[in-house]
N, C-alpha and C positions, 0 to 999 in steps of 0.2 A: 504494500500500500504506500501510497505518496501523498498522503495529508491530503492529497482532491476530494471536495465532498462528492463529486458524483462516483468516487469508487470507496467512500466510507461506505455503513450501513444504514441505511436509513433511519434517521433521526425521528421518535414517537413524539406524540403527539404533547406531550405534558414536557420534554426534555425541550422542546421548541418552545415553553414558554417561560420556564424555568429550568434552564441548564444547573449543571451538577453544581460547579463554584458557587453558584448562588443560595440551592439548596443548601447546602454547607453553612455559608455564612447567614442564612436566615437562621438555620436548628442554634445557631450558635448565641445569637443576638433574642432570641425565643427566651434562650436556658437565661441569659442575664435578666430579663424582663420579670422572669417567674423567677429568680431571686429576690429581686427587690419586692415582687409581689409578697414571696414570702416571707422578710425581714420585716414589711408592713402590715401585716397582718399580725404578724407576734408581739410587734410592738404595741398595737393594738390592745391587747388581750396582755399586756403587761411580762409577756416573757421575753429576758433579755440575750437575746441570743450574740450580739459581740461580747456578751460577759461567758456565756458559754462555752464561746472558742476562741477565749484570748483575746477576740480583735482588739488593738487600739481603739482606747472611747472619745469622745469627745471630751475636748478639753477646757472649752466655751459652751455656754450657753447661745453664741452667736452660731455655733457651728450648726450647720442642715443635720440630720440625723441620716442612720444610716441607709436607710432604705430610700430617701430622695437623692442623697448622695451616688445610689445601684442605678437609680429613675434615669438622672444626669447622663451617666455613663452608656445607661440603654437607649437614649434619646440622639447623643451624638455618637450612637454609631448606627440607628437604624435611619437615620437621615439620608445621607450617603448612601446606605444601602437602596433606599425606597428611589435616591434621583438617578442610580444608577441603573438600576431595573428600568426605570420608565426609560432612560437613555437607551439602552439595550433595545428594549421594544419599539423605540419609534426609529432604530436603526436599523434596526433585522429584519421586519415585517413578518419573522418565520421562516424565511427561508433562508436551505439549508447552507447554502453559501456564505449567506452572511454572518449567519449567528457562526460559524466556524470562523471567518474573519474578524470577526469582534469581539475575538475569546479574550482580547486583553481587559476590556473593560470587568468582566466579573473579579479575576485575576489580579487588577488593581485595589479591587476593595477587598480583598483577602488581606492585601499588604494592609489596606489601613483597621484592618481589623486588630493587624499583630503592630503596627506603631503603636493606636489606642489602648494596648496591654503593657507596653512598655516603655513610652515615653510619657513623661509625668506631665499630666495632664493640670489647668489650672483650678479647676473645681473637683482633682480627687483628692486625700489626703495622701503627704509625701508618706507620715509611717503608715498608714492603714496598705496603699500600693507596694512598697516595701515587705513588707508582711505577706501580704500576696503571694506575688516573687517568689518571697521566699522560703511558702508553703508548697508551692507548685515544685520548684529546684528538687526540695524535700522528698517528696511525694514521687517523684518520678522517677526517682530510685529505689523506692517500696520503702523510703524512710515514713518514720510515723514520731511526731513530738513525744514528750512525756507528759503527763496529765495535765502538770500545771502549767505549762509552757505551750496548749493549744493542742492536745491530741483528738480533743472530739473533732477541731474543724478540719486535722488533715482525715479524718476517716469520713465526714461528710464529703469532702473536694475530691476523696479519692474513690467515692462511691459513685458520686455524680458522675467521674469518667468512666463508668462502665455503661453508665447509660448514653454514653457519646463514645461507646467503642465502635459503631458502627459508621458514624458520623466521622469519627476520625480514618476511618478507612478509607472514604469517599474524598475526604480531603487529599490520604495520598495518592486513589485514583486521578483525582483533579489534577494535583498537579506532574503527577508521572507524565498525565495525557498532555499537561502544557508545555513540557520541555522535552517531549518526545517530538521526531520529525514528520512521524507516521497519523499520530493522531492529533484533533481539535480538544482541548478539554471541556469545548462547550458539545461536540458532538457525542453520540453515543457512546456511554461510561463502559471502560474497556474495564472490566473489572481483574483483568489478568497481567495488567498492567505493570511491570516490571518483574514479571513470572508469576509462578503460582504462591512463593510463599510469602512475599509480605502484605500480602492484605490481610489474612488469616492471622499473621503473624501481628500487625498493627493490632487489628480487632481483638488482640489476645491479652495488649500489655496491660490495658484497665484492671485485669483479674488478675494478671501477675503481680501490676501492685499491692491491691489486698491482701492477695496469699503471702507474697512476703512480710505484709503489716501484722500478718493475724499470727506467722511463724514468731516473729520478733515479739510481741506481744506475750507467746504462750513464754519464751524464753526469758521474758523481765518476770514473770510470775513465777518462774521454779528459779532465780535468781532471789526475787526477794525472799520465797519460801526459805532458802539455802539459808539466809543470814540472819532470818528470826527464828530456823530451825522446826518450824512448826509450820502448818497449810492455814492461809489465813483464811476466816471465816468469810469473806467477802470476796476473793477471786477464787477459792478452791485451786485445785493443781493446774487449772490452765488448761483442762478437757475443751471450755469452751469455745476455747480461741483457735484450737485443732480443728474443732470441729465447724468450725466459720472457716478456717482455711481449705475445708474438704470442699466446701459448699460452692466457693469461689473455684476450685478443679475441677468440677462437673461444669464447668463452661467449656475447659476445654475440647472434649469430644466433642459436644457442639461445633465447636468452630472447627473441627477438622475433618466432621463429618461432613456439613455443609460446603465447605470449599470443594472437598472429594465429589458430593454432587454434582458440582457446577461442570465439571468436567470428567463425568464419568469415565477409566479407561479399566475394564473387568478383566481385558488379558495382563495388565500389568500390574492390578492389586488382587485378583483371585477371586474378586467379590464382583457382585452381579449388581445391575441398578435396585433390582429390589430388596435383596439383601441390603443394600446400603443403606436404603429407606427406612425398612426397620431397624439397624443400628441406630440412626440417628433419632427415630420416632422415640427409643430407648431412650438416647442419652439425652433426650429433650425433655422429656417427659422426668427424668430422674432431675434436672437442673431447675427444671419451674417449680415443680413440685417442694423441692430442699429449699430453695429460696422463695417460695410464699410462706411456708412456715416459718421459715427465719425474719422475715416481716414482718410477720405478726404475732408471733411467741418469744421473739427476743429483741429486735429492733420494736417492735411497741409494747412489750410486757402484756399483751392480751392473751386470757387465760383463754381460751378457742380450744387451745390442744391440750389442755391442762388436765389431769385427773376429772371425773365427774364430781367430786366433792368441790373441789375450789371451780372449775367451771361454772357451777351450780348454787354458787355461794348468794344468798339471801342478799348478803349488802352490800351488791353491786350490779347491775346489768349483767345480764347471762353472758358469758364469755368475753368480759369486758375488765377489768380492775377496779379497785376500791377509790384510787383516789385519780382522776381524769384533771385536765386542765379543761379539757371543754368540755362545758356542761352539758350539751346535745349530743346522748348515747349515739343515734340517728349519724354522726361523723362520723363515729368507728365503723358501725356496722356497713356504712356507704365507700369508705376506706377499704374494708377488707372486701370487698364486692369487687370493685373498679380494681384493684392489686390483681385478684384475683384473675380478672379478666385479663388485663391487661399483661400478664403473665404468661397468658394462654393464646397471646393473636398467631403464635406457631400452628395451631390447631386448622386456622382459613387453609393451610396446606390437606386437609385430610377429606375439606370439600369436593364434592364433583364439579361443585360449580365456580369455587372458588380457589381451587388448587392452582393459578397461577398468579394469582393475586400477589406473592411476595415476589415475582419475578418480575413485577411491570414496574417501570421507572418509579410511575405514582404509589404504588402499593409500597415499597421501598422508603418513600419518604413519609407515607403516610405513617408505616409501620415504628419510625424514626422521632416523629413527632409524639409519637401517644409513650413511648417510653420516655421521653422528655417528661410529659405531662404525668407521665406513673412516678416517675421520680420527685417532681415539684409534690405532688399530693404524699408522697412515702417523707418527705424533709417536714413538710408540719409537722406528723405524727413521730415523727425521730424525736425532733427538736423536743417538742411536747414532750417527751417519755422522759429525754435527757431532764427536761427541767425539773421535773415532778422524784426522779430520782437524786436529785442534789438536794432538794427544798421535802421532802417526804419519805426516802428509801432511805439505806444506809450507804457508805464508802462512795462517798460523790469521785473519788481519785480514780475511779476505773469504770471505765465509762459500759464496759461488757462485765454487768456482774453475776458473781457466781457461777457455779458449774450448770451443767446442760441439765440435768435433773434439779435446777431450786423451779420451787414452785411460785408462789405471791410475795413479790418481793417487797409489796406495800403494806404488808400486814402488821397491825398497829403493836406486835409482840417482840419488832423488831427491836 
């Protein structure tokens, strides 16, 4: 191929109106939107979530708070975006020639996406951007703070990137395709794009961060155990953090199964297309499944899975906790529903009618967006649990408490 779009592939219908760079940088500018949404909403309802992860506070009264401060940030970057789109569109008219010739402009607002992240801005704060930075550096080496120095917000920033492990894939599809000489990155997403293993391999690092967080983790726990000679009654041995690192491993079959999909070759792996489908039907089914319960039995303290005595407990909604920050049970219950679902969009594959739904441009993005929006809705009820565990549980120092067997961790005997 020679970059001509009459001997590309023909370009669908939805990638003509929103090319891949763009899609990319909208999921990106979304996720900032729905943090500030959610820093204003807790603020709201009085939970202080920069006291939760360290952030630098304000140090005036004169100072914006933080969630208009996220507004700001989300504001001057989806400007640009919105006049570049419309620029794109009354450039290219759709066709396929030209949105391949005008691949620079989405390309350009990628850069200003990655300035706006690192060049100090006049309305962000120099330490709060700093801090940032400096979680991100962290973080992207499977490092994780210690309690008091900001560990819940690298495990919320490093959660968040799992649900932009796909997004980040598409990013390096993007621009593989833009410095190749063969493809448009606004044309059809070659998703094979610099071979077969690093997209699989991008889409993977999200959960190798975790797993290394949750190894380290289990490792500071039989360290402190070691020097006070005794298992403390608030982290136990550290079962749990093993077993949040397993949780985070069952992604990988996923991702290896599904790439093995996209390119089926049975004389060279021994395994047949359908064979491979129930592998991966398996190892999908094993990773939604470990991680809705971990949602909701550990990341929200809801007693759901809990023995039928504390499930059942008189003095509190049925599968719910004793001491809630929000007072409308009707949030949990709507919570665990949408997680649920939202868990399970793998499932459109099992349709007759909708079995190719994840293979179409739009299905891909659609699919992109609603785990954005499953994550914004999982950060309230996080943040929520964390709060109510400092201010209500016991050992606010560890933010994963107890072993995989504690029950009600708000029980007033504590």
């Amino acid at each position: 191929m020679d970059g001509d779009p009459a001997v590309e592939p023909e370009i669908d219908g939805f990638s003509r109106v929103l090319p891949l760079p763009y899609r990319v940088a909208l999921i990106i500018v979304l996720g900032i939107w729905a943090w500030g949404l959610n820093l204003h909403y807790l603020n709201l309802i009085k939970i202080d979530v920069p006291g939760l992860i360290r952030y630098p506070g304000r140090t005036s009264p004169r100072h914006i708070p933080h969630h208009l401060s996220c507004y700001r940030i989300a504001t001057f970057l989806s400007i640009p975006l919105a006049l570049s789109l419309l620029l794109f569109w009354a450039l290219t008219h759709g066709s396929p020639k030209d949105i391949a010739g005008w691949e620079i402009l989405p390309n350009l607002y990628l850069l200003v996406l990655v300035v706006g992240f690192v060049v100090p801005l006049p309305f962000v704060s120099r330490n709060g951007r700093s801090r940032t930075l400096a979680t991100l550096k962290r973080i992207s080496i499977g490092g994780i703070a210690e309690a008091h120095d900001g560990k819940f917000g690298d495990i919320l920033l490093a959660d968040a990137l799992t649900s932009y492990a796909k997004v980040l894939g598409d990013l390096f599809v993007s621009l593989c395709m833009f410095f190749s000489s063969s493809h448009s990155s606004t044309g059809p997403p070659n998703r094979n794009c610099g071979g077969a293993f690093w997209v699989p391999f991008i889409i993977a690092i999200p959960s190798m961060i975790r797993l290394r967080q949750c190894i380290t983790e289990y490792y500071r726990v039989q360290k402190a155990n070691k020097q006070t000679g005794q298992i403390s009654p608030a982290t136990g041995w550290g079962g749990q953090h093993l077993a949040n690192a397993l949780k985070y491993s069952t992604a990988f079959p996923v991702i290896i199964l599904s790439a093995l999909q996209r390119s089926p070759n049975p004389s060279r792996f021994g395994v047949s297309e359908a064979t491979l489908f129930r592998m991966w039907l398996v190892a999908v089914v094993v990773n939604s499944g470990y991680s809705f319960y971990w949602d909701v039995a550990k990341d929200w303290d809801l007693t759901l899975f809990s023995n039928t005595r504390t499930r059942d407990s008189p003095e509190y909604p049925w599968g719910l906790r004793r001491h809630r920050w929000f007072h409308a049970k009707e949030f949990y219950y709507a919570a665990i529903v949408v997680d649920a679902m939202l868990r399970c969009t793998w499932s459109l594959k099992l349709s007759v009618h909708l079995d190719h739904f994840n293979d179409l441009e739009g299905g891909i993005f659609t699919m992109e967006v609603l785990e954005v929006l499953r994550r914004w809705i999982w950060i309230f009820f996080r943040v929520e649990t964390e709060w109510v565990r400092n201010h209500r549980g016991p050992a606010p120092d560890d933010i994963l408490l107890g072993d995989v067997g504690v029950g009600n961790k708000y029980d007033d005997s504590d």
